[in-house]
RODO-2510 file (C-alpha; in nm, 4 decimals, decimal comma):
residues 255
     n   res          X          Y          Z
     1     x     4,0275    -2,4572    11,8059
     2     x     4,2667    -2,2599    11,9964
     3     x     4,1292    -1,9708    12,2205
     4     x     3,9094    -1,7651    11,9886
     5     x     4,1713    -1,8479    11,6634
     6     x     3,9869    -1,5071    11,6304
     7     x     4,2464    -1,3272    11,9463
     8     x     4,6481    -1,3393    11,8548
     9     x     4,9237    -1,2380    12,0444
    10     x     5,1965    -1,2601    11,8179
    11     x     5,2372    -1,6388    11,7804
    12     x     5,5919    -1,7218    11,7429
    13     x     5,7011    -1,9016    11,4450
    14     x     5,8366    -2,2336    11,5303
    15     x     5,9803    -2,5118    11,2600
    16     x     5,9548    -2,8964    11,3859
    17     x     5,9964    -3,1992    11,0542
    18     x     5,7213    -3,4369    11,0283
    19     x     5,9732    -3,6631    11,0420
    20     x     6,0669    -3,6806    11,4014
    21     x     5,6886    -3,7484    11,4598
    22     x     5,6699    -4,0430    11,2119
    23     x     5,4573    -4,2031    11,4881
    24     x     5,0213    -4,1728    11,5899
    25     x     4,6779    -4,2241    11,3250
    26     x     4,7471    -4,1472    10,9761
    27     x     4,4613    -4,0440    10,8030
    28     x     4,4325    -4,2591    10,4397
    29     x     4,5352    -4,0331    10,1584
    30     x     4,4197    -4,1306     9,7668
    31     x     4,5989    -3,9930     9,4496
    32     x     4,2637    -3,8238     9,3534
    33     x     4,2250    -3,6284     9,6943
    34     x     4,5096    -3,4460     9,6582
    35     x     4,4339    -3,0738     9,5708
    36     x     4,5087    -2,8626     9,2508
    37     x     4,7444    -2,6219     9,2715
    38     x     4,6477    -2,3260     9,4746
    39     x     4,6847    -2,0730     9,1735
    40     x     4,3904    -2,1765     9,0096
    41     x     4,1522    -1,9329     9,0154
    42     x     3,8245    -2,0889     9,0051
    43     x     3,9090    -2,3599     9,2958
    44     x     3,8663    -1,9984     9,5151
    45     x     3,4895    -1,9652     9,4201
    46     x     3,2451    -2,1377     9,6142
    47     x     3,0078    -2,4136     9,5395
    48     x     2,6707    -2,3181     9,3535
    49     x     2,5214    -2,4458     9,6608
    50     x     2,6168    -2,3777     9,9892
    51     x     2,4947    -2,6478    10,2411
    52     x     2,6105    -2,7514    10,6114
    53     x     2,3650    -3,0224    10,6531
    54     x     2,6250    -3,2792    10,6294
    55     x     3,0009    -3,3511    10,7275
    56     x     3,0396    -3,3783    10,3540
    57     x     2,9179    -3,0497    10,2686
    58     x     3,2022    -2,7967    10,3605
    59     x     3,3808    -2,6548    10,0528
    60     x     3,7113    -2,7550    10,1171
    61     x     3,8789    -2,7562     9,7580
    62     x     4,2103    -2,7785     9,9455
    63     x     4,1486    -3,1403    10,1025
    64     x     4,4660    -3,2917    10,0830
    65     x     4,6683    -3,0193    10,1775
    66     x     4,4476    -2,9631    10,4717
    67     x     4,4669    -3,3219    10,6183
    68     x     4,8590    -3,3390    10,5968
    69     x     4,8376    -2,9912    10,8285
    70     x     4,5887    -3,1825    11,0709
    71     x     4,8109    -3,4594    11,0988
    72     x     5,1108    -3,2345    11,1530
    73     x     4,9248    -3,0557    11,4063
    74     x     4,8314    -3,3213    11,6061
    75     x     5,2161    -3,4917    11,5860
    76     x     5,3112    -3,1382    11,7000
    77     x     5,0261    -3,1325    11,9521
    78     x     5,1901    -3,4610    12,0974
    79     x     5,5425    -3,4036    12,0764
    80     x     5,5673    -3,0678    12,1668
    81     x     5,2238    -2,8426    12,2876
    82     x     5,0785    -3,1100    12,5614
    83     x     5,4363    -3,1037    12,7154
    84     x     5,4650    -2,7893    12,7419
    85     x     5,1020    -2,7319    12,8727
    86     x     5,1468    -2,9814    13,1264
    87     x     5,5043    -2,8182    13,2515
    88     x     5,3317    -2,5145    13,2692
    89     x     5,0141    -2,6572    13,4833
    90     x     5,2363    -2,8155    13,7052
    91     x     5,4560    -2,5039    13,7847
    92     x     5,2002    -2,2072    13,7526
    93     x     4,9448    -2,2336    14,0265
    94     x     4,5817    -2,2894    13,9291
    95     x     4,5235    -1,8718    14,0843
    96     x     4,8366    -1,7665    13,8903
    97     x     4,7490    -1,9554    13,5353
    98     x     4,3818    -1,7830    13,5778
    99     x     4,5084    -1,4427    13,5957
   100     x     4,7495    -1,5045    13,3144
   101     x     4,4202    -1,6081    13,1535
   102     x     4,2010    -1,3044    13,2370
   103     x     4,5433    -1,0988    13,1317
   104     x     4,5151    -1,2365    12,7478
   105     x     4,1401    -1,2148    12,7587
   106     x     4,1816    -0,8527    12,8638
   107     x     4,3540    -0,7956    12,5230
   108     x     4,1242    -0,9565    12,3032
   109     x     3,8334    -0,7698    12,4347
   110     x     4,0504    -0,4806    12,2940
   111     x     4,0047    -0,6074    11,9617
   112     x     3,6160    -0,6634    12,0006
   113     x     3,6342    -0,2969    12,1158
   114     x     3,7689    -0,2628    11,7464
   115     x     3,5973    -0,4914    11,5769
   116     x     3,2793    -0,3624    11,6953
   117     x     3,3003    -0,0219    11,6315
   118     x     3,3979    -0,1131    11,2305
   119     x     3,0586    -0,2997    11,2240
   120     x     2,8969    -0,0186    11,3910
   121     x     2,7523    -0,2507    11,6823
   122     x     2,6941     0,0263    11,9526
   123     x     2,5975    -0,2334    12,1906
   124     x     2,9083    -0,4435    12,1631
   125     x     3,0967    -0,1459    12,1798
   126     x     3,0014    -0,0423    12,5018
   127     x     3,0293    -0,4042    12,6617
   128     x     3,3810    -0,4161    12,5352
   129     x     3,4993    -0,0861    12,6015
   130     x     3,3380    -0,1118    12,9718
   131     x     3,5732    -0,4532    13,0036
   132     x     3,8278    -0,3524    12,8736
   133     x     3,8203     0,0147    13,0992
   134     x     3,7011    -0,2047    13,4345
   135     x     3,9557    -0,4526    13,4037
   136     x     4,2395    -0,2474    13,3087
   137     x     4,1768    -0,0515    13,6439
   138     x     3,9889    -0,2436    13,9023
   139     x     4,1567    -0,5549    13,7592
   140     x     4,4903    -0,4567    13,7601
   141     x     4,5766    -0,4490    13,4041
   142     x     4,3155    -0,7203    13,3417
   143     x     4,4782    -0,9841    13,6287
   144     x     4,1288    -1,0017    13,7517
   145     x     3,8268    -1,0617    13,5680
   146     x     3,6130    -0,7862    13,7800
   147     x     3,3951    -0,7152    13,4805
   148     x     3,2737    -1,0731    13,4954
   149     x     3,1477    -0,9945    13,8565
   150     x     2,9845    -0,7177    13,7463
   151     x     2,7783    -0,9208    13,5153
   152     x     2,9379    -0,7475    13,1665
   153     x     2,8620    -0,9411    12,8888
   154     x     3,1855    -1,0380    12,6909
   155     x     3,1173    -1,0693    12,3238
   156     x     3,4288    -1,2000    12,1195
   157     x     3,4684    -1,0072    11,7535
   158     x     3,7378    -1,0721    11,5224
   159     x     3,8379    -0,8721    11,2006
   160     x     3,7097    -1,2064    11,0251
   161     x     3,3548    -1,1453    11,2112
   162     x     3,4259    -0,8011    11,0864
   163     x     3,4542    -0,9193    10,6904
   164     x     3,1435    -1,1796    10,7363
   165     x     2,9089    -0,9178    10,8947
   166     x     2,9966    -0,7048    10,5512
   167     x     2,9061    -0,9933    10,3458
   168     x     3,2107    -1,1696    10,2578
   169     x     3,1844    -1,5237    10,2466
   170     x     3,3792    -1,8041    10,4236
   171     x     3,5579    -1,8660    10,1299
   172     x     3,7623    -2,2546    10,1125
   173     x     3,8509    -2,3954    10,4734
   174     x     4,1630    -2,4323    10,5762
   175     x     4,3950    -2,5558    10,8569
   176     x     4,6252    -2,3599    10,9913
   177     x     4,9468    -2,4831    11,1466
   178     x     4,9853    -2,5351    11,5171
   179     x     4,6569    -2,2880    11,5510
   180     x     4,3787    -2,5324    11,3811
   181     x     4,0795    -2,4588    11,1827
   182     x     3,9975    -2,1809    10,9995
   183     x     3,8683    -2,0313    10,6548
   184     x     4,0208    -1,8478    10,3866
   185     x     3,8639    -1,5676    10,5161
   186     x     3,9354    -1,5699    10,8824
   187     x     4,3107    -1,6812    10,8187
   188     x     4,3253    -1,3386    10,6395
   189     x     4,1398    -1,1285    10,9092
   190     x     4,3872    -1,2933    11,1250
   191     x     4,6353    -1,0542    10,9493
   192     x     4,5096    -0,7124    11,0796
   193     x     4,3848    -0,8631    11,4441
   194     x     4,7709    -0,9514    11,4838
   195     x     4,8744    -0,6446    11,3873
   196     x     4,6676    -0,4037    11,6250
   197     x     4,7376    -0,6550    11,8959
   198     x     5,1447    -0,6215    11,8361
   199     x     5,0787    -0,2536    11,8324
   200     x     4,9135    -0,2233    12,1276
   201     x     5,1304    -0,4504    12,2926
   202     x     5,4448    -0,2682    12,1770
   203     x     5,2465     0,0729    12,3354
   204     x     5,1869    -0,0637    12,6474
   205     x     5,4523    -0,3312    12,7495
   206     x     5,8502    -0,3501    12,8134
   207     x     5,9817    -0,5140    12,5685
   208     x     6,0678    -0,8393    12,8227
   209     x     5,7099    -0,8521    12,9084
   210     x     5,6040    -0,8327    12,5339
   211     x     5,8330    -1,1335    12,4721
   212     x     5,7162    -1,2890    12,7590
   213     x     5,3554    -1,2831    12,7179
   214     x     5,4586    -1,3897    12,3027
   215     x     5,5522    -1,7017    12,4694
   216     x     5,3168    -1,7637    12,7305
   217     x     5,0021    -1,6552    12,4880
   218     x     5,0001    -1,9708    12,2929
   219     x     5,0132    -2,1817    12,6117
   220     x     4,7562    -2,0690    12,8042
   221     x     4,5641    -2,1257    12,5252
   222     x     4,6350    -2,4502    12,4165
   223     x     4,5772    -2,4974    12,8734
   224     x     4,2501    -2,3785    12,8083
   225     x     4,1558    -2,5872    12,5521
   226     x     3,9685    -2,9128    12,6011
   227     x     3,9835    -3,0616    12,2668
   228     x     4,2176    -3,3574    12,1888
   229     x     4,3645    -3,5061    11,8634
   230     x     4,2275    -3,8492    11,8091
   231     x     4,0309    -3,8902    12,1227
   232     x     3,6711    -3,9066    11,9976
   233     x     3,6897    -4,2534    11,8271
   234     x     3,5298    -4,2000    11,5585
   235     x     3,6906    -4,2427    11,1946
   236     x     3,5698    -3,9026    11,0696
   237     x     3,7451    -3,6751    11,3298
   238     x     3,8631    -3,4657    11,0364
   239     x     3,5435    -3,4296    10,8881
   240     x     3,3782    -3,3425    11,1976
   241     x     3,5677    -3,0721    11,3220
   242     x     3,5759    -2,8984    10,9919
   243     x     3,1912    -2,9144    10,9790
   244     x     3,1890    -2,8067    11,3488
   245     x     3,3782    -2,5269    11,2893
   246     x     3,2278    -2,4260    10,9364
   247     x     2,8839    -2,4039    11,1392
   248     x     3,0153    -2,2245    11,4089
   249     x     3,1764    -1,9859    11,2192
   250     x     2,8460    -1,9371    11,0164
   251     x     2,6211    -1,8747    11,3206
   252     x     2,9049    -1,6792    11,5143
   253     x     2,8869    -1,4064    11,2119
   254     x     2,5372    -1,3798    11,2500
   255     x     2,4871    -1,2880    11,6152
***
């Protein structure tokens, strides 16, 4: 859910109890759909069968865990993220909050430059590497989205796209908190994409600009995402966004 999960800044790590946000849609929890403990082995191996045809069908061994995170997300999402987001809309002009925008997206096109060149994708490559070279320049340090104009395509790899195109699986899903769905997998390529983004970041930036754009990453992203907590009306919200994402994830690896 958040912008491409797949492009980090640094995220800051923030604490906040569940139970200052006693309040919102609990999702019914039974005895029996609590998880076993993570240790065990085999709960890490997938399903004979792997099938996405229905919202039923995602291995998610780690169910109950996974549902309490969803509900603390969205009690975050409430209390503290929409706030923000709406602070920040109302001071940041709509021109301002769009280069901020093209500034982040400027960054994670430097990790599809990456990403591409460990799955030896030449043509990926060269999209990235022309964005990331036009917009650094012509776009003032990626303010302006001039590669857009130009008609670039922007593909969008992540070091979990990376591990899928090499044949690693998916793995058990699992929700991340305050960033959303993911997969065993992807929460681990998360790992190295942080990493080469903090470096770069370090290599480029003043340190009061690094902080600053720490801060500010999360929020423009959360700003330029549509989805709300809750707001679909339907009963299976949990199960539909992990199937959504699941199948996304799936196809994305496969392009």
């Amino acid at each position: 859910m958040m912008k491409s999960v797949l492009s980090l800044f640094s995220i800051p790590v923030l604490a906040l109890a569940l139970g200052a946000c006693s309040s919102g849609p609990q999702p019914q929890q039974q005895a029996s759909d609590y998880p076993e403990p993570i240790f065990t082995a085999k709960r890490l191996l997938p399903p004979e069968q792997e099938d996405l045809d229905d919202l039923t069908a995602v291995y998610d061994p780690w169910e109950g865990m996974n549902r309490h995170i969803y509900n603390f997300n969205y009690h975050f999402d409430q209390a503290v993220f929409l706030p923000v987001v709406r602070g920040y809309e109302t001071v940041v002009p709509s021109v301002g909050r769009k280069g901020i925008d093209n500034f982040f997206n400027n960054f994670v096109d430097m990790l599809t430059v990456m990403n591409s060149a460990l799955q030896l994708r030449t043509g990926k490559f060269l999209q990235s590497t022309s964005r990331v070279l036009v917009n650094s320049t012509i776009g003032l340090f990626g303010l302006i989205d001039v590669a857009s104009a130009m008609d670039i395509p922007r593909p969008v790899e992540s070091f979990g796209d990376t591990l899928g195109h090499y044949g690693v699986g998916q793995g058990p899903y699992l929700v991340i908190p305050f960033l959303g769905p993911s997969n065993l997998r992807d929460g681990l390529g998360l790992l190295p994409d942080v990493a080469v983004q903090s470096s770069i970041k370090s290599a480029v930036l003043s340190q009061p600009l690094n902080l600053t754009t720490t801060v500010l990453f999360p929020i423009d992203t959360r700003a330029n995402t549509s989805f709300r907590y809750y707001e679909n009306g339907s009963a299976f919200e949990y199960q539909m966004v992990r199937w959504l994402y699941s199948t996304k994830r799936k196809l994305d690896v496969k392009q």
